[in-house]
C-alpha positions in Angstrom: -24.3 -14.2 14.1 -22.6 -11.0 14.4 -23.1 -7.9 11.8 -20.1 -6.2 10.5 -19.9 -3.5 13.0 -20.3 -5.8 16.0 -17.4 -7.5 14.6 -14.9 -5.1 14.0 -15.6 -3.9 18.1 -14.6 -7.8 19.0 -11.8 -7.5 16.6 -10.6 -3.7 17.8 -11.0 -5.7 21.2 -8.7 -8.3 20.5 -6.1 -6.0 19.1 -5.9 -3.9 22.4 -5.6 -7.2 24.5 -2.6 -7.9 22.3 -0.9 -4.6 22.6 -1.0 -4.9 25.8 0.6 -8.7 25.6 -2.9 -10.0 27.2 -2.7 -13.0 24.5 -4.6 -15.3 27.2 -8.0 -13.5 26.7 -7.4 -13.1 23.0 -9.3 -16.8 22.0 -12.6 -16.4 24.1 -12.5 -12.7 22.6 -12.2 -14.0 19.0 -14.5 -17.4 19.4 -17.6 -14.6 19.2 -16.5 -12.9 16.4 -18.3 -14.8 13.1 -18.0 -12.6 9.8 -19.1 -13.3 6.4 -17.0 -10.5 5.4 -13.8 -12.2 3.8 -11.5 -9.1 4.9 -12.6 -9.5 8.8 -11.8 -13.4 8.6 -8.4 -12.9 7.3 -8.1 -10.2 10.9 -9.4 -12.9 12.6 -6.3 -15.3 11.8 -4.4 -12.8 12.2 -5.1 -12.0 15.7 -5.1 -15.4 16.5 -1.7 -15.6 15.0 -0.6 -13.3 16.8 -2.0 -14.7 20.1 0.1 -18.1 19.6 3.1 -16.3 19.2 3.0 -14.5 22.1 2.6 -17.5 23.6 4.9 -19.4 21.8 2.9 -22.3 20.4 4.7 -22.0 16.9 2.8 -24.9 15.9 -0.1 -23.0 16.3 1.4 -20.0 14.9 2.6 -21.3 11.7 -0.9 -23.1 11.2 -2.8 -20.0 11.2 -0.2 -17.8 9.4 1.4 -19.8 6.8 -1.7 -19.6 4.7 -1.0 -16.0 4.0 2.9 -16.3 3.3 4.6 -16.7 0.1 6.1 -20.2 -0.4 9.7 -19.0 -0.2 9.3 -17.3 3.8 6.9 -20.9 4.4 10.4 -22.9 3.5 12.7 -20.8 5.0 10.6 -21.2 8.0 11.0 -25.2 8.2 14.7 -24.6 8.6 14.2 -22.6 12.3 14.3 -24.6 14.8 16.4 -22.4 17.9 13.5 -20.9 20.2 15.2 -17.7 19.8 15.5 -17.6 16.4 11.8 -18.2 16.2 11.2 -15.4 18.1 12.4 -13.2 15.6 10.6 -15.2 12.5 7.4 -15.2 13.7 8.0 -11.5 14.4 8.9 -10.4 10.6 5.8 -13.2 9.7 3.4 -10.9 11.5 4.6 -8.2 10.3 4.0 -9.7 6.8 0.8 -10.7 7.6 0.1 -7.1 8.5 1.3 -5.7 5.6 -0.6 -7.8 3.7 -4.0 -7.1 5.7 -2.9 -3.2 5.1 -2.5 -2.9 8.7 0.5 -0.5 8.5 1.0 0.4 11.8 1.1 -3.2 13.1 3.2 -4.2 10.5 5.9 -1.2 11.5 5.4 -2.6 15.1 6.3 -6.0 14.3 8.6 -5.2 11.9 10.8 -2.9 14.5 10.4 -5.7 17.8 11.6 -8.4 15.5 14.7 -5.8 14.5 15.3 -5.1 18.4 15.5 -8.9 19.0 18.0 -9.3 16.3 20.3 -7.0 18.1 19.6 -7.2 22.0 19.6 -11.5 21.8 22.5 -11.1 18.8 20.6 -13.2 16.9 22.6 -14.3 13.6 19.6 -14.4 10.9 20.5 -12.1 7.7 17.8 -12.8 5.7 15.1 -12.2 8.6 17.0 -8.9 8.9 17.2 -7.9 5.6 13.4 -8.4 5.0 12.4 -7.1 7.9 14.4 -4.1 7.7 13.2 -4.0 4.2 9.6 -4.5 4.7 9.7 -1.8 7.5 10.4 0.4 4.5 7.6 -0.7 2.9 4.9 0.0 5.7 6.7 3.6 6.2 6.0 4.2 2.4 2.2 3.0 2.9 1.7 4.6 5.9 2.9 8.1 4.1 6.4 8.2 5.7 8.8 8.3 2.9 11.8 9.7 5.0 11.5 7.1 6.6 11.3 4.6 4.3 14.1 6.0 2.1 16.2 5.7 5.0 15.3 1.9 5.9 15.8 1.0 2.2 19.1 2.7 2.5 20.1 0.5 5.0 18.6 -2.6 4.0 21.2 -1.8 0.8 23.9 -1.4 2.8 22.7 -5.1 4.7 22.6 -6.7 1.1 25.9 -5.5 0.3 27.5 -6.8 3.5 26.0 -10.1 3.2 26.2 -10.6 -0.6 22.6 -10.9 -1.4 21.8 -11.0 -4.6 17.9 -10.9 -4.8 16.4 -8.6 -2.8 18.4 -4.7 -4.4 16.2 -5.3 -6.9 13.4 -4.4 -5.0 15.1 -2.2 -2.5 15.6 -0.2 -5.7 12.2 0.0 -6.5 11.5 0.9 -2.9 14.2 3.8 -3.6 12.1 4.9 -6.8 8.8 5.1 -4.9 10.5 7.2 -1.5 12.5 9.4 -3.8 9.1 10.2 -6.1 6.8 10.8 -3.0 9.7 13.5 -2.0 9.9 14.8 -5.1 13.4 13.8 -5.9 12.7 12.9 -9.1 16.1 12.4 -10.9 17.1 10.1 -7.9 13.9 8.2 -8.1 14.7 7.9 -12.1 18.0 6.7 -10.9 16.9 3.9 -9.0 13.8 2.8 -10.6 16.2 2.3 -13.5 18.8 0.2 -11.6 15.7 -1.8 -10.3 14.7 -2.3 -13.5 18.0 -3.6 -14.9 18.3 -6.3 -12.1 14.2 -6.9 -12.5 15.0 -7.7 -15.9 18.0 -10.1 -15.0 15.8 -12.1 -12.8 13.1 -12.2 -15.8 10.7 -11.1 -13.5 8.2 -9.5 -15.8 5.2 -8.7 -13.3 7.7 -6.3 -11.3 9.6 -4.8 -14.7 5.4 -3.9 -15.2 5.4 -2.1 -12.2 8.8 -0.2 -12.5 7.6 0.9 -15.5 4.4 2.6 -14.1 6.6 3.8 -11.4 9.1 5.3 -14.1 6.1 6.5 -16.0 4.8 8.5 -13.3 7.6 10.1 -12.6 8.4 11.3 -16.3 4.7 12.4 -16.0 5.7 14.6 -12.9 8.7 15.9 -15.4 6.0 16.5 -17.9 8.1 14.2 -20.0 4.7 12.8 -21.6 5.9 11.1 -24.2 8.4 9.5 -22.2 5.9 8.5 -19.7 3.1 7.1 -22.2 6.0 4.7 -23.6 6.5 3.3 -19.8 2.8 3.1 -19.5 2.3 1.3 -22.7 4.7 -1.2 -22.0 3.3 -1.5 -18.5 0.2 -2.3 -20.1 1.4 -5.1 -22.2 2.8 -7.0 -19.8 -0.8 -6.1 -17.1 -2.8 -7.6 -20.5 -0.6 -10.7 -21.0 -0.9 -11.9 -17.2 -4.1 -10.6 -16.5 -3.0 -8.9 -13.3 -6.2 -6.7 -12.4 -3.9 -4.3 -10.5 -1.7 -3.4 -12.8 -4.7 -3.1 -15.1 -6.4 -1.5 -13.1 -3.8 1.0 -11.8 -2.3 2.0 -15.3 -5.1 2.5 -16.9 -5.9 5.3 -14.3 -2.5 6.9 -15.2 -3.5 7.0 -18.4 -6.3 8.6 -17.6 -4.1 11.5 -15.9 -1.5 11.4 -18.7 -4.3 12.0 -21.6 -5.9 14.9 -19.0 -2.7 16.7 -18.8 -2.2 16.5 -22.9 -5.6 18.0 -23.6 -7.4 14.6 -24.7 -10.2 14.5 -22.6 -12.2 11.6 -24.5 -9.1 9.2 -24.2 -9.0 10.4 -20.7 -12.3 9.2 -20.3 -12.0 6.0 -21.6 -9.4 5.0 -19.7 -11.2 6.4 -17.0 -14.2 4.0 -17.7 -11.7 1.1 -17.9 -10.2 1.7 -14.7 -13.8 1.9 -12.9 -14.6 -1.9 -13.9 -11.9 -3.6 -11.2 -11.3 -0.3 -9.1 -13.9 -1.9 -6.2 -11.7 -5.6 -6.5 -8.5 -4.0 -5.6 -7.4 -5.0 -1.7 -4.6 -2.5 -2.0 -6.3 0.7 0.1 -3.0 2.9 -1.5 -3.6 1.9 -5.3 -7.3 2.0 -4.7 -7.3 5.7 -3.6 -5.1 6.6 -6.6 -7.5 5.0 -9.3 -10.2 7.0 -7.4 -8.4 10.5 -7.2 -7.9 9.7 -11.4 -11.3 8.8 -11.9 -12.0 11.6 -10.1 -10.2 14.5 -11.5 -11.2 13.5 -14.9 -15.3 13.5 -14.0 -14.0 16.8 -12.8 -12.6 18.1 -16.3 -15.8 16.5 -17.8 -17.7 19.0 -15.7 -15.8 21.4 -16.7 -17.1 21.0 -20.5 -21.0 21.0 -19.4 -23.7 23.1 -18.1 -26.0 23.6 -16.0 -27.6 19.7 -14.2 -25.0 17.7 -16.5 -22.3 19.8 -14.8 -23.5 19.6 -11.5 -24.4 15.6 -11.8 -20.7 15.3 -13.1 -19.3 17.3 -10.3 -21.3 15.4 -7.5 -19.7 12.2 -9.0 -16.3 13.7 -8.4 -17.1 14.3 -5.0 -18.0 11.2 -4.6 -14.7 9.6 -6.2 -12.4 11.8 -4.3 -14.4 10.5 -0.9 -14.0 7.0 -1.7 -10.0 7.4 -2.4 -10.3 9.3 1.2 -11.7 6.2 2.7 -8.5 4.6 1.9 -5.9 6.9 2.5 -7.4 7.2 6.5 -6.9 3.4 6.4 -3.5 3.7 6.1 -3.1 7.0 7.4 -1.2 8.7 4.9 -1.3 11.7 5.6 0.1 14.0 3.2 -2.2 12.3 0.4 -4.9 13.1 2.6 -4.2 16.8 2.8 -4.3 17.1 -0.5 -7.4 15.3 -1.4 -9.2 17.3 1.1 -8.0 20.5 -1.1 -9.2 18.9 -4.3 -12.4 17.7 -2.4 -12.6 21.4 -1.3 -12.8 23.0 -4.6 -15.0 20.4 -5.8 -17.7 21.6 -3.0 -17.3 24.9 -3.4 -18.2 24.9 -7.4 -21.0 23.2 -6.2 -21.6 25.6 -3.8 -21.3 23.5 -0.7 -19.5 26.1 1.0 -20.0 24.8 4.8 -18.5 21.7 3.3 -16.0 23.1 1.4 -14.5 24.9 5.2 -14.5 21.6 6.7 -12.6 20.1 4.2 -10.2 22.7 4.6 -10.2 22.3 8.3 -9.8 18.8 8.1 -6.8 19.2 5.5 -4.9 21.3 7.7 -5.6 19.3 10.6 -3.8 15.7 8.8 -1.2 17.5 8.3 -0.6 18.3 12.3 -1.3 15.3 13.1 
């Protein structure tokens, strides 16, 4: 049997044959590769997946893939049946699958050949378009690219209005909300997280009227609006408590943490704090799980700001350790910005402990993301 790092060579292997479109190799590459390691399993299929559809064996495909699909995409799937057409659905399905996996940069691959099909073959599939278009957004958000995401959700809008699609502007919306907020734009991404909201509410979908409301609560928090944003946490929260959805949970009660940090109630802040650290290791989001990190993080770091001498010092080395662990997952999906400036905050953290060497590289390294 394999160890994890032997593994992840096979499967870094694997993915190179494939770039290449070397799908033949791909199945004795893969038949070594045993993992006990539930993450590096789901890879596997996914590579395999992959494989069949570079080969065309849709059979194949769809076995390996489905399993990972919401029902909806799995039914709309049954109803292809031109060879060309699956072409471009087993296109957007890996790129799915990749979003799914947090493999960002696949995903915007897939994502963009199944959108160059679409046009070069003029193949007549709206709704492949629409979400691929759409979920091309979403892997530009993930990846740090909110340009370019604002501007594929502006599109996919435009591709919704055209074809009379009902559904999906409610979370081309929220998509708006989370591009504008990662600029900066806040009014605009108060504008659209509220028109997402209104149609979220329509469709009585309460898990994602939940996360518009974190969303809106983060940015009110940005506009130091704190009262604002504690009412769109709270109501977050409800809704996080009643389905027992561990990332919202999770998630918002980090925000809370930062909220009660920025008004000055540090022993809220650390409660919170203590609730998010319970599910922060179960998340499989690398994105959410950095942000619970940096909040656990920068209130260890207030904490320490309120001792002396070893209990400072122990409290400090524990935001270190925080802000390294939310690194680990912002490098997975190389969101670069984010990175920058946790390597600041990681920075200053060092040099109070007087880790000065440390402290440089961290500089270095943040000014390095950001040419990268």
């Amino acid at each position: 049997m394999t160890n994890n790092l032997d593994t992840q060579l096979i499967l870094y292997r694997a993915h190179l044959q494939l770039e290449q479109g070397q799908h033949e190799s791909v199945f004795e590459i893969l038949q070594n590769c045993v993992s006990q390691d539930d993450k590096q399993q789901q890879e596997v299929t996914y590579l395999s997946g992959w494989a069949y559809v570079l080969g065309k064996q849709w059979g194949e495909a769809e076995r390996m893939l489905s399993p990972m699909l919401d029902a909806q995409t799995q039914e709309f799937g049954r109803t292809i049946q031109l060879e060309r057409e699956r072409i471009a659905f087993f296109l957007l399905v890996l790129g799915l699958v990749a979003n799914y996996l947090a493999l960002y940069e696949d995903a915007s691959l897939h994502f963009s050949t199944c959108l160059k099909v679409l046009h070069v073959r003029r193949i007549h599939l709206p709704k492949v378009r629409m979400q691929a278009r759409y979920a091309l957004g979403m892997a530009n958000l993930l990846k740090g690219q909110p340009q370019a995401a604002l501007q594929c959700f502006t599109e996919t809008l435009k591709l919704c209005q055209h074809y009379q699609e009902t559904e999906m502007p409610a979370r081309v919306y929220h998509g708006l909300c989370e591009g504008y907020q990662a600029i900066s734009a806040y009014e605009q991404a108060y504008e659209a997280g509220q028109a997402s909201l209104l149609l979220y509410q329509q469709h009585s979908d309460h898990q994602q009227c939940a996360s518009l409301h974190q969303a809106l609560g983060q940015i009110c928090f940005h506009l130091e609006k704190y009262r604002e944003a504690r009412e769109h946490y709270t109501q977050a929260l409800q809704v996080a408590q009643e389905m027992q959805d561990l990332l919202l949970l999770t998630t918002n009660h980090a925000l809370l943490a930062e909220l009660c940090l920025a008004e000055r109630r540090l022993e809220e802040a650390r409660h919170y704090s203590q609730l998010a650290m319970v599910h922060v290791e179960q998340l499989s989001n690398p994105a959410m799980q950095s942000k619970v990190y940096v909040a656990m993080g920068r209130v260890s770091c207030e904490e320490a700001m309120h001792m002396e001498s070893e209990a400072q010092r122990s409290l400090l080395e524990t935001t270190v350790t925080y802000f390294k662990q939310a690194l680990e997952g912002l490098k997975r999906i190389q969101a670069h910005q984010e990175m920058a400036n946790l390597y600041s905050l990681l920075a200053q953290t060092l040099e109070m402990l007087g880790r000065e060497e440390e402290a440089l590289l961290c500089w270095r390294s943040g000014f390095k993301v950001l040419q990268e």
